[in-house]
C-alpha positions, 0 to 999 in steps of 0.5 A: 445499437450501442447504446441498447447494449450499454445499460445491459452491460452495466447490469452484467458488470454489477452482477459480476463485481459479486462473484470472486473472481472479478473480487480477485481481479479487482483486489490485484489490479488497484493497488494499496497507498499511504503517505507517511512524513519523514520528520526534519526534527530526526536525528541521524543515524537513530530510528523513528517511526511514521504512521498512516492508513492505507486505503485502495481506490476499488473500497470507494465502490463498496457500501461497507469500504471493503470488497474482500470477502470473496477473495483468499491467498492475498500477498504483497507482490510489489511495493514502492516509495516515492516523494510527493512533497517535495517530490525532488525529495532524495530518498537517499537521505534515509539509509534504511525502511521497513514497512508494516502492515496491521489491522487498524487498531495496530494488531496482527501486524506484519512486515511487507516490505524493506530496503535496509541498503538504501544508496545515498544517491536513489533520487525520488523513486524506489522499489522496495524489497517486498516480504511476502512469506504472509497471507494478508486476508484478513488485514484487508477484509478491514476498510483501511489497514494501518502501515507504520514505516521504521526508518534512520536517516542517513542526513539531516533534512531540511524540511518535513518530506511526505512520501508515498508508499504503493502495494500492489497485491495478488488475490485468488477466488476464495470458492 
């Protein structure tokens, strides 16, 4: 009886991935990553700068990389950073962070994220503190947005560390 039902599912689920409020659904469920490297060669105390491109795992299940054109109202409604190379990396060695956020081309960016109070000792894993005075409809109706992260560090470091930065957002049916 199941297996009569699947294949009838399965159509329903890809007939309802059209309408907006599963786009929404879909939007604020899965959230926004990038992997941004903190240099051994800076210097403490001086501010440098690390760029990448920030993608959401539901783009792979659209043709044109984006499922954004039925959804409005979209803000940060949490960020986070951790390390993943070295993952014991001690984010306590950057003493402040700002994260934007811009089309690909490093337009129309806005700040979405921060910490400016990094304590010495916050170990592999923090919250950040989210900026969500912006709508961001238009960045992530592009197939990738571009996050460039603004950071001092407290301490010399070693090594090369990649840390990784996780959006989550809120999306509304765009009627």
């Amino acid at each position: 009886m199941l297996t009569k039902r699947l294949p009838l599912l399965f159509i329903f689920v890809l007939f309802a991935s059209g309408c907006a409020m599963t786009q929404s659904i879909i939007k604020s469920t899965f959230p926004y990553t990038t992997d941004l490297t903190v240099l051994a060669s800076a210097q403490p105390g001086k501010e440098y700068e690390a760029i990448g491109a920030a993608t959401s795992f539901d783009q792979n299940f659209s043709r044109s990389g984006n499922d954004a054109d039925k959804i409005n109202a979209v803000r940060i409604i949490s960020a986070k950073l951790r390390s993943i190379n070295p993952a014991t990396f001690n984010i306590g060695n950057i003493s402040e962070a700002r994260f934007y956020m811009a089309k690909p081309d490093g337009s129309d960016e806005v700040l979405v994220a921060s910490r400016m109070d990094i304590t010495p000792d916050v170990g592999n894993e923090m919250v950040l503190d989210i900026d969500n005075s912006h709508f961001l409809d238009q960045l992530i109706r592009m197939p990738h947005v571009r996050i460039r992260m603004v950071y001092k560090l407290r301490n010399s470091i070693s090594a090369d560390a990649s840390l990784r930065l996780v959006l989550g957002l809120s999306a509304y049916p765009n009627n």
